[in-house]
Every structure is written in C-alpha cells, then in structure tokens.
C-alpha positions as CSV (number, residue, x, y, z in Angstrom):
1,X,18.2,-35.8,46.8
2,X,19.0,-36.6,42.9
3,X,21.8,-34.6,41.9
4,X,19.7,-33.1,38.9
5,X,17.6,-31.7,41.7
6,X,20.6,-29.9,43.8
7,X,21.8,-28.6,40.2
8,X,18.6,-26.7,39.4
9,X,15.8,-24.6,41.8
10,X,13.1,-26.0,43.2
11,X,10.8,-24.5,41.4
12,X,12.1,-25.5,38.3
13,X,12.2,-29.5,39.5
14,X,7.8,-29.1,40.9
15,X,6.5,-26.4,38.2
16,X,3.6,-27.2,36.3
17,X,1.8,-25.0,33.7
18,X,-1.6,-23.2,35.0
19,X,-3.3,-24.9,31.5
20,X,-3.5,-28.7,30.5
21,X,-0.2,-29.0,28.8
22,X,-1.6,-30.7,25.8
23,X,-3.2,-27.3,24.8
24,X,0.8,-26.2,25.1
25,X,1.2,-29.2,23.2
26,X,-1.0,-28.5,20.7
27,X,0.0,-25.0,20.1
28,X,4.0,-26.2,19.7
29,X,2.9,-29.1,17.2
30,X,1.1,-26.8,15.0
31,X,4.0,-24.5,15.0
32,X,6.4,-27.4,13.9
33,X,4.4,-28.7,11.3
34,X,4.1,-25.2,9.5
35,X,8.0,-25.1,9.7
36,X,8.4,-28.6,8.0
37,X,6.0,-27.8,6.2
38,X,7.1,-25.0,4.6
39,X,10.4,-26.3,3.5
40,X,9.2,-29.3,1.8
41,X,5.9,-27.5,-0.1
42,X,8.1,-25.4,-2.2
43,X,10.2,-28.3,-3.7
44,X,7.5,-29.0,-6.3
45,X,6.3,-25.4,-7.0
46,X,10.0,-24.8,-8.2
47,X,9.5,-24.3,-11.5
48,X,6.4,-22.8,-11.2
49,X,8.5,-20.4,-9.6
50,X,11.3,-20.1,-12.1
51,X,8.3,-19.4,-15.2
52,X,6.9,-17.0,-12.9
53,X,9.6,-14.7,-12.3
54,X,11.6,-15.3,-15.2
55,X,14.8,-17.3,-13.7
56,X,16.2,-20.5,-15.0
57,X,15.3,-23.8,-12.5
58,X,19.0,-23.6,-11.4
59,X,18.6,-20.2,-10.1
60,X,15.2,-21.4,-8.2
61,X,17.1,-24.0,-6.1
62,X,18.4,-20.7,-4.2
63,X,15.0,-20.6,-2.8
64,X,15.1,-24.0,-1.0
65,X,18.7,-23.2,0.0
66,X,18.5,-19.4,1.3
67,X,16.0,-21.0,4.0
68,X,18.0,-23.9,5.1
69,X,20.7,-21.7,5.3
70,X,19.6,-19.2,7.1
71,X,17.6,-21.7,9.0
72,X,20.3,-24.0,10.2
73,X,22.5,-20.4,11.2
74,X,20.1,-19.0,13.7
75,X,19.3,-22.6,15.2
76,X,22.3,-23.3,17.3
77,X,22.0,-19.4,18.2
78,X,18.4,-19.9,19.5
79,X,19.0,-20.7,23.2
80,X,21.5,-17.5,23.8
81,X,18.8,-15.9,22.5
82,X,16.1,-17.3,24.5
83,X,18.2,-16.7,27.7
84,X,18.6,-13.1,26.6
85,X,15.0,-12.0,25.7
86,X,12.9,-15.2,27.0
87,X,11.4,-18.3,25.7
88,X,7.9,-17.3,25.7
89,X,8.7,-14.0,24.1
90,X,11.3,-15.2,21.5
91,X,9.2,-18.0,20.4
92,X,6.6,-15.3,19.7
93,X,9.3,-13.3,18.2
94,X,9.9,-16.0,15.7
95,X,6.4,-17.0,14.9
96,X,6.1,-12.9,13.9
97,X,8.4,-12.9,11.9
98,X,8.0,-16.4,9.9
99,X,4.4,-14.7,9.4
100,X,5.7,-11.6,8.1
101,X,7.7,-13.2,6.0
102,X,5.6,-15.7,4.5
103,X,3.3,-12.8,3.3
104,X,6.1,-11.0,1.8
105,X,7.7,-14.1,0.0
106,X,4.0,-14.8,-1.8
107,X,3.9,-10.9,-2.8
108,X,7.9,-10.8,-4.0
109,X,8.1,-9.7,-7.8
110,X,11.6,-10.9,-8.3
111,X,13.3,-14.0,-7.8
112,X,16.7,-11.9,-5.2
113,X,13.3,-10.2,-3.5
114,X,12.0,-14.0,-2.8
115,X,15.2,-14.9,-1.4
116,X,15.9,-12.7,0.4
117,X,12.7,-13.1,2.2
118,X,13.0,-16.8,2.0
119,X,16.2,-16.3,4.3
120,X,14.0,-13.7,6.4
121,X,11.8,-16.7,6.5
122,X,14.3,-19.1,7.7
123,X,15.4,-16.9,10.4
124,X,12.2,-17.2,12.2
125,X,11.5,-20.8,11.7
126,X,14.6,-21.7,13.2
127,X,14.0,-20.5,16.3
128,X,10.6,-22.2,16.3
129,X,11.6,-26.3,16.8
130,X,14.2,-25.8,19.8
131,X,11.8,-23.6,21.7
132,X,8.9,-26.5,20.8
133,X,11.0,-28.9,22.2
134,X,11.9,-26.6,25.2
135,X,8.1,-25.8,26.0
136,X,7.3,-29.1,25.5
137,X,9.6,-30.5,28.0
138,X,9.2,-28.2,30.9
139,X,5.5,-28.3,30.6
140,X,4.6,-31.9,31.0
141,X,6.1,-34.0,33.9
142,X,8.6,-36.4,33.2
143,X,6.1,-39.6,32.9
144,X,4.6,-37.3,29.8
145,X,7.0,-36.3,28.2
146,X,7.5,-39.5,25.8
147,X,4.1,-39.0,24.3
148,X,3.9,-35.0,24.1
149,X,7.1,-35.7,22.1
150,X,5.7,-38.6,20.2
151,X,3.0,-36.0,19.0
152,X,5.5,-33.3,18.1
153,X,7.3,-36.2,16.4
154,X,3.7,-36.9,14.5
155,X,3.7,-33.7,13.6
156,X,7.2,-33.1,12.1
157,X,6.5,-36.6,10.5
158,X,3.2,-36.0,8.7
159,X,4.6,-32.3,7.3
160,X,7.4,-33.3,5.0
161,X,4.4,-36.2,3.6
162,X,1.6,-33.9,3.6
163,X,3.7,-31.0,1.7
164,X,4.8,-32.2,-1.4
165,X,1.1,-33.2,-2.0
166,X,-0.2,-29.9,-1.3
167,X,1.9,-28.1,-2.8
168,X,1.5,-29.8,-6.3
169,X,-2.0,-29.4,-6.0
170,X,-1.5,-25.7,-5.3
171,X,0.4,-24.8,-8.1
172,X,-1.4,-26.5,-10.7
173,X,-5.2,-25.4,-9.6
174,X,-3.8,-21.7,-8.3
175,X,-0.7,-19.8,-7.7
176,X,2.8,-21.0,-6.6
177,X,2.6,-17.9,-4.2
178,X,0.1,-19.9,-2.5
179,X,1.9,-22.0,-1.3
180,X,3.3,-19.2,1.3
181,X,-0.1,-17.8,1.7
182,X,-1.2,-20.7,3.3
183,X,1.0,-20.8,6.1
184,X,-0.6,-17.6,7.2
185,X,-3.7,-18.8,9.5
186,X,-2.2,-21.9,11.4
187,X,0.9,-19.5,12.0
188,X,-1.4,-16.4,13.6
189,X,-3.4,-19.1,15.1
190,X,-0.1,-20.5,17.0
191,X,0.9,-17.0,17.9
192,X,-2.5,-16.2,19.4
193,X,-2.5,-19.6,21.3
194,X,1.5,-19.4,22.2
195,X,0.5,-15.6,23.6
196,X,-2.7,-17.0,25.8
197,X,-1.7,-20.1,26.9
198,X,2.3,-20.4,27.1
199,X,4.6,-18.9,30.5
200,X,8.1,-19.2,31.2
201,X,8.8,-21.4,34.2
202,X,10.0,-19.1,36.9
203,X,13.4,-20.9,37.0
204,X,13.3,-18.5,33.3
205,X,12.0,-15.7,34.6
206,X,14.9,-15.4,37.2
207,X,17.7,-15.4,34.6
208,X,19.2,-11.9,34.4
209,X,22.1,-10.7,32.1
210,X,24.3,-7.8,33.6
211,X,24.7,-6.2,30.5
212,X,24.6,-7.5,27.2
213,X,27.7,-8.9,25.7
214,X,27.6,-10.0,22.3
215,X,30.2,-12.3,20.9
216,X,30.6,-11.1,17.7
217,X,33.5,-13.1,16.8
218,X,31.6,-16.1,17.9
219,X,28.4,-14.7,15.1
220,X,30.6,-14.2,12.7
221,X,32.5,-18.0,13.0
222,X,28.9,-19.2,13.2
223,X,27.3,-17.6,10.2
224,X,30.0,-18.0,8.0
225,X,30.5,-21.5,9.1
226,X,27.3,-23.2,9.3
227,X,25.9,-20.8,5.9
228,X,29.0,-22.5,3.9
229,X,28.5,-25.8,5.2
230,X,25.0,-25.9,4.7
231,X,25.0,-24.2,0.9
232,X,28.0,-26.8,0.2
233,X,25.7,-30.3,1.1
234,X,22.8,-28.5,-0.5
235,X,25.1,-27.4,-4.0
236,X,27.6,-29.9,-3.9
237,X,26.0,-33.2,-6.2
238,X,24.7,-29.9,-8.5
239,X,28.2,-28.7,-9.2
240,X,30.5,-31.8,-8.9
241,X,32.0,-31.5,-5.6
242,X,35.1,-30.7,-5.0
243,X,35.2,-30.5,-8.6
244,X,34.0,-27.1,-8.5
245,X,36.1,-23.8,-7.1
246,X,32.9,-22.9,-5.5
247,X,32.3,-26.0,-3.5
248,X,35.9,-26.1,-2.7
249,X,36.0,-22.8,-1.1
250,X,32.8,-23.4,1.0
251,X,34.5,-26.5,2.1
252,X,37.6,-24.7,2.9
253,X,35.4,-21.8,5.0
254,X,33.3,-23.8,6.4
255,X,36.3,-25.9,8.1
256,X,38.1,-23.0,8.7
257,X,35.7,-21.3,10.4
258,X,34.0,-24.1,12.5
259,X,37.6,-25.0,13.9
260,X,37.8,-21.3,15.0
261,X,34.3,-21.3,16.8
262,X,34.6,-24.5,18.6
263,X,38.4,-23.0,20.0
264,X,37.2,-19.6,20.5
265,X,33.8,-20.2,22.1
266,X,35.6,-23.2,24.2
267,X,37.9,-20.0,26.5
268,X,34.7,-17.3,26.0
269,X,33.1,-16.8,29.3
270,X,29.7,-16.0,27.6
271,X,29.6,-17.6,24.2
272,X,26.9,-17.6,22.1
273,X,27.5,-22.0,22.0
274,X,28.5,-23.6,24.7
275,X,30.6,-26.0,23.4
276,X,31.7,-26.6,26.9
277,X,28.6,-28.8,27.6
278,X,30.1,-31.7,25.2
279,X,32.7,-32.6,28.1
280,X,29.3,-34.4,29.8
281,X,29.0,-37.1,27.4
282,X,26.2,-38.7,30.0
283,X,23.2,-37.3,32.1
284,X,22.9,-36.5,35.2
285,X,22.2,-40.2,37.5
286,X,19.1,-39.6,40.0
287,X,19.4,-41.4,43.4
C-alpha cells in the first residue's frame, strides 16, 4: 500500500463525485475567471473613476490596491477556514459575499465607500481560487487532473486578456460602475451551480473541531504582515521606495511581523498556517 494511501481514509483515496466532474469543473472555472477578472477590468476605468467621484488618479490606485490587499490577507487564511466551516459551504460563503459586494461597489457614492467595499470585495474573492483548486482536485481522479487544471488554467489565462478589453469598452459606451455590475450573473450563476452540483468528500465531512480556538496573534501577524507587504510592492515604484517614510515603514512591518508569524505559528498547536508543512520539501513516493 502507497504510503499516501496509509496517511489518508479510504474513502478519501476511492471518492468520486455523484456528477460528471467537468460540470464541477465548469462551475470552479467560471468562478476563477470572474475573480481575475475583476481585478484586471478596473485598471482602465481608473480615471473614469477618479472624474466620477471627484478624487485625483493617485487616490483611485487605492481601488486596485484595497482588493489585492485584502485579497492576498484572507488567501493563506482560506484553508483554516475551510476546515472550520467546510469547503462546499465556505466557497459559497465567498461567492456571497464577492456578489454582495460587487453590487455595492457599482452603487458607492464616494471614493472611501468604494474602497472599502473593494476590500469587502477582495475578502470573498480570495477565498474563491484555493477552494477551485481544492474542488478541482478531489473531484476528478488523478489521470484527470492535468486537464481539469489545464482548463482552470484557461480560464485564469483568458481573464486578465479579456478584462482590460472589456472594461475599456465599458467605460467609454456606459458607466465605469459597470464594470462591477457585470460580474453579477456569472457570479449567482456559480453560486447556484456550486450549491446543486458541488459535495465535500466525506474524508471533509468527518473533520470536527472541539471547540473553536482562534489564533488571534497569528490574525493579527498575518493581516498586518501580508496587508503591508502587499500595499508596499503595489506603492513602492509610485513613491520612490525606500525613499519614502511610508514605504519604509511597510517594509519594516511587514518584516517584522512575518518573522513573528512564521516563529509563533511554527510552536502553535492549531495555527491558522501551518508553516510546519514546509519541513516536507518532497511528496509523498507511492509504492
């Protein structure tokens, strides 16, 4: 017996979905593609956005980098989360509220309102590409898997080509809030199809918490770390680098505080990264 097999249930090793698994496919792609998509159409409608709500263009950048921000904070939190509340249910959970969201970003009257939802935004399209790539993975045996990830890879591909395109065309011939608006019915379409057709493998299902213990230190090293880093590679060529106080101090907390998660998550029993799993630099060899 492989040694992958003895590490994991049965059930987990022989499961197969009760629908094709390109339909799962299918659903998961579409899902991606809105996610890419919607950080690359907003790059041209920028300052469409800053004549609209009466900000200068330097002040619109925010809105690209509230999203990644927020976006690239909740990611590596995404599979605590799943284990806590459940795959199925917290990639629904994160298609909800990327939906919500869109709608209220493409009502906001103020440029802090936009952002603010922007960062809502980002929150729930984090979530969404590890669960895809989770979904996709258990759902399709392993002689599959190269091609159901070839067409997520299609998808995340043809969104950051397709956006820029649309978008431009959007702004000029309508609205720049258009450009959230449209996200709206491939999104609910996912969610319907993600509620229908997707199941957690039972493997999942079994996973019980005794009690919930968050690791609020581990949050807190988190957010602050990855938000500075990711507002300092996003601001940095704007304001000079280390040139600027501002940059320096993001660089300063985002070391800072990265050094602190990676040694405090390393002892924590339940940490909300296991950093742990880097000491396997090689998979599992089947025999």
């Amino acid at each position: 017996m492989s040694s992958a097999a003895a590490t994991f249930p049965l059930e987990q090793v022989v499961w197969r979905p009760k629908v094709n698994p390109w339909l799962i496919g299918a659903t998961v792609s579409i899902a991606a593609f809105v996610v890419v998509l919607d950080t690359s159409v907003a790059n041209v409608a920028l300052p469409y956005i800053a004549g609209g709500l009466g900000a200068s263009y330097d002040d619109s950048t925010w809105v690209l980098t509230s999203y990644l921000a927020a976006n690239a904070i909740i990611l590596p939190m995404s599979g605590w989360l799943a284990e806590i509340i459940g795959r199925k249910q917290y990639f629904m959970l994160s298609l909800s509220i990327f939906t919500f969201s869109s709608l209220l970003c493409g009502l906001a009257p103020s440029l802090p309102v936009l952002l603010f939802f922007r960062a809502l935004q980002g929150i729930g399209g984090g979530g969404l590409q590890p669960m895809a790539q989770a979904i996709l993975n258990d759902s399709f045996p392993p002689e599959k898997r190269g091609v159901a990830f070839a067409l997520y890879g299609i998808s995340a591909v043809l969104a950051p080509t397709v956006g820029p395109m649309l978008g431009g065309w959007i702004t000029d011939n309508y609205s720049w809030r258009w450009i959230f608006f449209i996200t709206l019915p491939p999104v609910l379409l996912a969610l319907y199809l993600t509620y229908t057709l997707v199941e957690d493998p039972p493997f999942l299902r079994r996973i019980k918490r005794g009690g919930i213990r968050v690791d609020y230190m581990g949050i807190s090293m988190l957010a602050l770390g990855v938000g500075a880093l990711q507002v300092l590679l996003d601001k940095g060529q704007e304001d000079d680098w280390l040139g600027s106080h501002f940059i320096t101090t993001l660089a300063i907390t985002a070391a800072v505080c990265l050094i602190t998660l990676v040694i405090w998550e390393w002892f924590r029993k339940d940490p909300i990264v296991d950093v742990r799993m880097f000491k396997s630099l090689t998979s599992p060899r089947r025999t």
